[in-house]
C-alpha positions as CSV (number, residue, x, y, z in Angstrom):
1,X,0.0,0.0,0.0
2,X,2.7,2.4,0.7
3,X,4.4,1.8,-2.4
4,X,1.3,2.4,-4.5
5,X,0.5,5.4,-2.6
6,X,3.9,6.7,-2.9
7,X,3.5,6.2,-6.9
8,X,0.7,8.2,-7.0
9,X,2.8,10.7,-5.0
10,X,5.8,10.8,-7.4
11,X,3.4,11.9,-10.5
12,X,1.7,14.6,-8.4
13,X,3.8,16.4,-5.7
14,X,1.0,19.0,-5.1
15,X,-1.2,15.4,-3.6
16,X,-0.8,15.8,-0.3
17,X,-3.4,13.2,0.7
18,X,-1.0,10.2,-1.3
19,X,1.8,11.3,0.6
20,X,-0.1,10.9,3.8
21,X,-1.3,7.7,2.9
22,X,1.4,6.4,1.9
23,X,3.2,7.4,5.2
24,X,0.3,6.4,7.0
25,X,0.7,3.0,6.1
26,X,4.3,2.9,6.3
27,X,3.8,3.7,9.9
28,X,1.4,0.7,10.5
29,X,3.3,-1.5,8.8
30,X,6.4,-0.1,11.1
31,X,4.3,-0.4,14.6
32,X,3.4,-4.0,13.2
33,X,6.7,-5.1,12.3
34,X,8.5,-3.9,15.9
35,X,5.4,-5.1,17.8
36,X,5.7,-8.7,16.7
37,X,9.2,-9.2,15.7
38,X,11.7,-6.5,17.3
39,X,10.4,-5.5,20.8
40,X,9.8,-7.8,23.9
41,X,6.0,-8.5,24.3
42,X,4.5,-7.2,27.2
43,X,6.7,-4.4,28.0
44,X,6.8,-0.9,28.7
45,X,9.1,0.0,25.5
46,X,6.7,-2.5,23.0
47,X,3.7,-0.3,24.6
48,X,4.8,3.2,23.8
49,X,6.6,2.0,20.5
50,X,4.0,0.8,18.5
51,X,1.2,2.4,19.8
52,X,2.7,5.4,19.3
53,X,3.3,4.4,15.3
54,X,-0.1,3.1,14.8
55,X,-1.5,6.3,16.7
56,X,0.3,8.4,14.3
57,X,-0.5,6.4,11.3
58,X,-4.2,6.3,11.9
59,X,-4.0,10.4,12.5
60,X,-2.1,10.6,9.1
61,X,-5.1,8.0,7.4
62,X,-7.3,10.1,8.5
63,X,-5.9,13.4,7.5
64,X,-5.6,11.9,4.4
65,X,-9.0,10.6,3.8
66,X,-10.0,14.2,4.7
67,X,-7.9,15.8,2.2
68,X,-9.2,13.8,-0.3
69,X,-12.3,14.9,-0.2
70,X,-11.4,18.7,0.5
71,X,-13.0,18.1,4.0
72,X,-11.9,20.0,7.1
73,X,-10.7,18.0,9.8
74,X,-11.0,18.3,13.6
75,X,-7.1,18.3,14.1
76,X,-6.9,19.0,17.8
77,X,-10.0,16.6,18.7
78,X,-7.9,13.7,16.2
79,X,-4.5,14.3,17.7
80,X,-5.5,14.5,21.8
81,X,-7.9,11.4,21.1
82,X,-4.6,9.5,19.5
83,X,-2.3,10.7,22.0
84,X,-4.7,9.9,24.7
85,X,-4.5,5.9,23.4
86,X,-0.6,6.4,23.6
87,X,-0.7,7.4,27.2
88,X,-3.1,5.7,28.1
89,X,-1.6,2.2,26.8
90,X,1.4,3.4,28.6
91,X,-0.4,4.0,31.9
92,X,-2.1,0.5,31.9
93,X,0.9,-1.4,30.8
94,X,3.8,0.6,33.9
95,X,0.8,-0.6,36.3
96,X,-0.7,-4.2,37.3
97,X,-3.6,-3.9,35.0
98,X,-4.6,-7.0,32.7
99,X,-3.6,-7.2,29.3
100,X,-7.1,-7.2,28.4
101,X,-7.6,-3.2,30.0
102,X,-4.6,-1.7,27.6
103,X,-6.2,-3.3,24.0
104,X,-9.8,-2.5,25.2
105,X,-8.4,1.0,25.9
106,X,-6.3,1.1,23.0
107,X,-9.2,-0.1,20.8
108,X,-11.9,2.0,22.3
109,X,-9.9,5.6,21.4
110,X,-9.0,4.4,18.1
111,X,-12.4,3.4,17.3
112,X,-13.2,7.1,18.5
113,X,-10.6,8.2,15.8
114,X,-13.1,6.9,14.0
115,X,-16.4,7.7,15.0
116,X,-15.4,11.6,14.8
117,X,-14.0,11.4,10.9
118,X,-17.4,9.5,10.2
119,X,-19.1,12.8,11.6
120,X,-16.8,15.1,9.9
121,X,-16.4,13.3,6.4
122,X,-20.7,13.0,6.6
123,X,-22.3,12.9,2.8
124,X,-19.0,12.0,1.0
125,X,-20.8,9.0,-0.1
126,X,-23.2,11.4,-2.0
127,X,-20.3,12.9,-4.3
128,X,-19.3,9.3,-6.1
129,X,-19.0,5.9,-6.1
130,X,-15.7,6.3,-4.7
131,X,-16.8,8.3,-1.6
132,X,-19.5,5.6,-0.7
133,X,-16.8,2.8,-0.2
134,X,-14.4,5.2,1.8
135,X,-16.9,5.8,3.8
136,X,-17.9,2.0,4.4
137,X,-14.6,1.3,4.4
138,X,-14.2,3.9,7.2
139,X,-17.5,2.0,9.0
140,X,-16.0,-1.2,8.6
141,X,-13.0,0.3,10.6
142,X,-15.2,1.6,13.6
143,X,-17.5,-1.5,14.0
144,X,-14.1,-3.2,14.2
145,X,-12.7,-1.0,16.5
146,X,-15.5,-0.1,18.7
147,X,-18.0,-3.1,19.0
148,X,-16.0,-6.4,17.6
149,X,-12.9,-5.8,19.6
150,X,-14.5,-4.9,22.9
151,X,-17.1,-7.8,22.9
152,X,-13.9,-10.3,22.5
153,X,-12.0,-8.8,24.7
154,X,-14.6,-8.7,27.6
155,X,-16.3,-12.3,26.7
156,X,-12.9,-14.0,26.7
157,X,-10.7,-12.3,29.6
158,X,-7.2,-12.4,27.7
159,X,-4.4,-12.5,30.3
160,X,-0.9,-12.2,29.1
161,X,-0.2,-16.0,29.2
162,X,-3.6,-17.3,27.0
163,X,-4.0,-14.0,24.6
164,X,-2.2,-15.2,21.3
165,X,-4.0,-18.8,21.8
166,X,-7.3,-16.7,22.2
167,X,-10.0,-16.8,19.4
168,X,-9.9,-13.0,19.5
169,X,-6.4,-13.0,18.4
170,X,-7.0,-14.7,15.2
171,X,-10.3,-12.7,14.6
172,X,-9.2,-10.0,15.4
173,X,-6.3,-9.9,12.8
174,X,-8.5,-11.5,9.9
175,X,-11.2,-8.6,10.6
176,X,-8.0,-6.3,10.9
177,X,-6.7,-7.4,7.0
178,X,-10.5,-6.6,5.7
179,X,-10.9,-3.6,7.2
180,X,-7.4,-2.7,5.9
181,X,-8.1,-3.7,2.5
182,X,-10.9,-2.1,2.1
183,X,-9.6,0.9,3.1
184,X,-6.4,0.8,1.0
185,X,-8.7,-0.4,-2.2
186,X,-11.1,2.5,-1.7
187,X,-8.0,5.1,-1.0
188,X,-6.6,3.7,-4.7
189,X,-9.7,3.7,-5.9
190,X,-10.0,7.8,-5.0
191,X,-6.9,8.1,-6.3
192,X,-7.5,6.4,-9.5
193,X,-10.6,8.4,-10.3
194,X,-8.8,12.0,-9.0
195,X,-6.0,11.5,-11.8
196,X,-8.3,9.9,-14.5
197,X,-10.2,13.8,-13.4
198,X,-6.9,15.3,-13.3
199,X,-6.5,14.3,-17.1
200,X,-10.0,14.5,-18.0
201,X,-9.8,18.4,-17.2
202,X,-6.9,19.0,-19.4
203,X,-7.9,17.5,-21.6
204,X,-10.9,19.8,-21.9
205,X,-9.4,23.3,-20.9
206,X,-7.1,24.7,-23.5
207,X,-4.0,25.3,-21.7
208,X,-3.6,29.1,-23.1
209,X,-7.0,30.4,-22.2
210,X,-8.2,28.2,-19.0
211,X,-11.8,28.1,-21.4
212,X,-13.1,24.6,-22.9
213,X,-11.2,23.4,-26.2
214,X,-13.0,23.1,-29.3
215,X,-14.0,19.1,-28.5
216,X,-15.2,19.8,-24.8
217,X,-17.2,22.8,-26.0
218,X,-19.0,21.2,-28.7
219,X,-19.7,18.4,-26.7
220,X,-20.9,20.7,-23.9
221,X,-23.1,23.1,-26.4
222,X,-24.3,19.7,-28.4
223,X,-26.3,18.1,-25.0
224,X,-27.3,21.1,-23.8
225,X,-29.3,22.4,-27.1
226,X,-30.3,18.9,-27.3
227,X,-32.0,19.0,-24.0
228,X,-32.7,22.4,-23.7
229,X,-36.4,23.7,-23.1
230,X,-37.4,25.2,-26.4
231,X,-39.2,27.9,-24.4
232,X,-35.7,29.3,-23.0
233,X,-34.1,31.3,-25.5
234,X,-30.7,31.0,-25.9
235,X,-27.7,32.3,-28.4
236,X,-24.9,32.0,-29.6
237,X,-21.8,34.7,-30.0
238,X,-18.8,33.7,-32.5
239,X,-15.7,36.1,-31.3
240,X,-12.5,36.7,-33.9
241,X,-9.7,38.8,-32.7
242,X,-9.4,41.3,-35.3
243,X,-5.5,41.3,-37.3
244,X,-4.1,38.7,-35.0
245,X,-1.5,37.2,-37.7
246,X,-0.1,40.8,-37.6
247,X,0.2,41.0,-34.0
248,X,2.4,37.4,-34.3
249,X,4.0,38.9,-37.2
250,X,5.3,42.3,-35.6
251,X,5.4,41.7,-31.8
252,X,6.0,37.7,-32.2
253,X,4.7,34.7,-30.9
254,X,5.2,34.9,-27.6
255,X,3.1,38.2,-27.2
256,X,0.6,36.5,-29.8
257,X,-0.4,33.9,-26.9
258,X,-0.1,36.3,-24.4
259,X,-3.0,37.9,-26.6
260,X,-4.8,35.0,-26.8
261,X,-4.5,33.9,-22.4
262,X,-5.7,37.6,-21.9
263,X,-8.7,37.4,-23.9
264,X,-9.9,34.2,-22.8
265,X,-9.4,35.9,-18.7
266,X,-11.0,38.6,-20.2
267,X,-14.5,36.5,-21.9
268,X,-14.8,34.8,-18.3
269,X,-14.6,37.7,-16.4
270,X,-17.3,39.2,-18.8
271,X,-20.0,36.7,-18.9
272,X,-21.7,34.4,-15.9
273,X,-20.9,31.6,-14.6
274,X,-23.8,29.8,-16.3
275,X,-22.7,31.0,-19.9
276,X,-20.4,28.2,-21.7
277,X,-17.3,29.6,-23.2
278,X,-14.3,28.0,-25.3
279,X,-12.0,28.9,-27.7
280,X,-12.3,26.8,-31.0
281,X,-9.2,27.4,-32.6
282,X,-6.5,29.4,-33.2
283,X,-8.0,33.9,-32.3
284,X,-11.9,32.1,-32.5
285,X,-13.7,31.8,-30.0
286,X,-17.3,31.1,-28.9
287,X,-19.8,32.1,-26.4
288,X,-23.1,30.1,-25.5
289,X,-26.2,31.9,-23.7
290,X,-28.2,29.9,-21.9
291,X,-31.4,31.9,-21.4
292,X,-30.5,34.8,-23.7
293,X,-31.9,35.9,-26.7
294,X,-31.0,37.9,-29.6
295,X,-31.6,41.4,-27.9
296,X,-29.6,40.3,-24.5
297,X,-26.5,38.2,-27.0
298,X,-26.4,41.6,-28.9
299,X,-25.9,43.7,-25.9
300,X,-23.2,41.5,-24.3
301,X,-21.3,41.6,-27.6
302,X,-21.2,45.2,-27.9
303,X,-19.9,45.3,-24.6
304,X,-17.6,43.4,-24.8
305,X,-16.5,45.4,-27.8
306,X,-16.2,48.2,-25.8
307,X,-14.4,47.1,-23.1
308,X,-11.7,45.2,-25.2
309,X,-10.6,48.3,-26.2
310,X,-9.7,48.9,-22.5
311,X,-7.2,45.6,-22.3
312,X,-3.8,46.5,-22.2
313,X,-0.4,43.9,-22.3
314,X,2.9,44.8,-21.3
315,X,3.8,42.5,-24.7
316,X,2.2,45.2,-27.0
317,X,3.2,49.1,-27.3
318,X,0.4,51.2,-25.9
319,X,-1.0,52.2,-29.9
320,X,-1.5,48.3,-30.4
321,X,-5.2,48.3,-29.6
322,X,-6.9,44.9,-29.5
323,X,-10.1,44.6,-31.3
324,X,-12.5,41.8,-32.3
325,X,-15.5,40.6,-34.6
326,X,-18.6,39.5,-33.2
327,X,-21.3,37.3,-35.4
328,X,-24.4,37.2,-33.1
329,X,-27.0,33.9,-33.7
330,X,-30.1,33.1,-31.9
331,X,-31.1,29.3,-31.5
332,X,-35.2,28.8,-32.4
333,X,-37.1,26.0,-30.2
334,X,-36.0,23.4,-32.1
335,X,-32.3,24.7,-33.2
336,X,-29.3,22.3,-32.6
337,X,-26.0,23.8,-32.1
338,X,-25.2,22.1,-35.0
339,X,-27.6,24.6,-37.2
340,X,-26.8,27.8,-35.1
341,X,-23.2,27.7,-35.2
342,X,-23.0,28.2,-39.2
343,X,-25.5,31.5,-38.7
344,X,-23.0,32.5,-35.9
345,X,-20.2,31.9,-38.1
346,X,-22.1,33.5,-41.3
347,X,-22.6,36.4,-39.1
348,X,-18.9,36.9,-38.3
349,X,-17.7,36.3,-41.5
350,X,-19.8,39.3,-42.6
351,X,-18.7,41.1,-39.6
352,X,-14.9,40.4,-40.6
353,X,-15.8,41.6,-44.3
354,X,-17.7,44.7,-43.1
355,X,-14.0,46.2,-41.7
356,X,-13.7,44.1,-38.7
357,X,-14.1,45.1,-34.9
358,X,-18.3,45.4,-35.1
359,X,-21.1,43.2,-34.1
360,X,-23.3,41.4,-37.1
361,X,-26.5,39.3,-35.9
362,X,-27.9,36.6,-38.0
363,X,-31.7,36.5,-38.3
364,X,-33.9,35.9,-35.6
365,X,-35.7,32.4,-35.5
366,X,-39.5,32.2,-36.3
367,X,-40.1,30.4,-32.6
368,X,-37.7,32.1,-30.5
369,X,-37.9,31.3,-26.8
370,X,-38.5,33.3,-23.6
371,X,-35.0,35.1,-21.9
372,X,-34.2,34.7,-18.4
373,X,-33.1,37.9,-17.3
374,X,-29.4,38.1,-17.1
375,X,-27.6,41.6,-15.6
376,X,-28.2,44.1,-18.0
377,X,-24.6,46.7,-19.1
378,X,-25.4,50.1,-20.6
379,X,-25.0,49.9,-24.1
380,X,-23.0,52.6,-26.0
381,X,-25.3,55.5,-27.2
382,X,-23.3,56.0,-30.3
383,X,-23.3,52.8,-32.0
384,X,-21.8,52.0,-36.2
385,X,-24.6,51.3,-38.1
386,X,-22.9,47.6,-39.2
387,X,-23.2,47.4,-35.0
388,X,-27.0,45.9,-35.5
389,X,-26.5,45.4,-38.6
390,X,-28.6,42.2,-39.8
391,X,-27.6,39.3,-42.5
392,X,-29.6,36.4,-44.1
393,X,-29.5,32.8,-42.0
């Protein structure tokens, strides 16, 4: 387990939750190891020793799990609770006390351990499938440790001379090796599903812009037209930056993508969260409106026409003003991105041919759909006339 975990770790250093793992189980396996094959059973030094390592492993499990699933975690409460089993162990084994008293004690304040992650890692279960087996994994580990080891230990009396000849000893490692497992398997199987995730979403952002690449927008825009409401407008806004081979040409390449990471800050700093942005190639991008019709696309497009002409790089000289074509589309009821994208694109391309830096609509649909209302911007007074300027779909 610790050498997968460590894996994991190697290919992301920013994972703090495999690194914890990983030495979480390194410390079990340590505690283990000196507990049954290094240290004197019975004694004082075997007592602190590997309670102490399994203590601190469990803490670092837990801290782990907790990370994981970006849950906060009641650090003091955790660490008094496992340094409470550590003293206590110690307590029961430099007095008289049966052997019986130390694991029941030990046992009962890990299981606690327990019992307060289940209360602070509550509803992980909802978020996937791999929540919902950490967190019977992590029940597993407190029936265990707080109802399966106590009842053995009080029904059978262990004393120092019968306890390894005890059926609690050999139950209580078998149910110890599942509850491990399962834990381990579902910690994997987090980590498995947070790189798959990991690649997933670079796979889908464009690494320039931060916005969805051409695939993962048209995917997006595709099942969301196709299970739209037809009685929720929505449009479409098709976005060229105006001259941009000249701006590679003359200031180079490098100020080219700077060009190109500023817009896309820029569009998602513009537009709501709810709106679906991406940059489809090369200076294009594209904007979807959910809940916007021709009237609201419009009015965000000359905004955002206006206020490009307030975006400044330190790449460019202060006269290299960045501008940008706009081709406006509406979708109808029963329009699939598939048919509004070419009227967006018709529209830009007549925008572009028009002299550049002005918004061009397509026509409206004959069954246009009810707008939600979004924030409305003040829209210049003084408008060109291309600005609403109309073109056949």
């Amino acid at each position: 387990m610790c050498a997968i975990f460590l894996c994991f770790w190697y290919y992301n250093r920013q994972d703090k939750a495999t690194l914890a793992f990983a030495v979480a189980f390194a410390f079990g396996a340590i505690g283990f190891t000196l507990n049954h094959f290094v240290l004197a059973k019975d004694t004082l030094a075997n007592a602190i020793t590997h309670n102490t390592f399994y203590a601190a492993g469990l803490y670092l499990l837990l801290d782990g799990i907790h990370r994981a699933f970006s849950k906060k975690m009641p650090v003091l409460i955790l660490a008094a609770i496992g340094t409470s089993s550590v003293v206590g162990a110690t307590i029961i084994q430099a007095s008289p006390a049966e052997l019986s008293q130390r694991i029941l004690w030990i046992n009962t304040l890990q299981g606690c351990m327990f019992v307060v992650s289940a209360f602070s890692l509550w509803g992980i279960w909802k978020r996937n499938w791999t929540g919902a087996t950490t967190y019977a994994a992590l029940l597993l580990c407190t029936l265990n440790a707080m109802t399966l080891a106590p009842y053995n230990i009080i029904r059978s009396m262990i004393t120092p001379e019968t306890f390894f000849q005890t059926v609690y000893w050999g139950t209580m490692n078998v149910i110890s090796t599942l509850s491990l497992l399962a834990m381990g398997g579902s910690l994997i199987a987090v980590c498995v599903m947070q790189r798959l995730n990991a690649l997933r979403e670079d796979a889908e952002r464009d690494f320039l812009t931060g916005l969805k690449t051409r695939r993962a927008f048209e995917e997006a825009a595709r099942q969301y037209c196709a299970n739209r409401s037809g009685d929720i407008a929505a449009s479409l806004i098709l976005i060229d930056i105006d001259h941009f081979k000249l701006i590679n040409d003359e200031y180079g390449h490098a100020a080219g993508d700077a060009v190109i990471s500023a817009f896309g800050t820029f569009l998602m700093r513009q537009t709501r969260s709810s709106d679906l942005a991406g940059r489809m190639g090369g200076e294009e991008f594209c904007l979807l409106l959910p809940g916007t019709d021709m009237l609201g696309a419009r009015q965000l497009a000359i905004r955002l026409k206006r206020t490009l002409a307030d975006l400044s790089l330190a790449q460019l000289p202060d006269h290299a003003n960045i501008t940008a074509s706009f081709g406006v589309a509406e979708l109808g009821a029963r329009t699939l991105f598939e048919d509004a994208y070419p009227m967006a694109d018709a529209a830009l391309y007549a925008a572009k041919t028009r002299g550049r830096d002005r918004v061009v609509c397509a026509e409206q649909p004959e069954d246009p759909g009810r707008p939600i209302r979004r924030q409305r911007y003040p829209v210049p007074a003084s408008q060109p006339d291309t600005a609403g300027a109309r073109i056949a779909s």
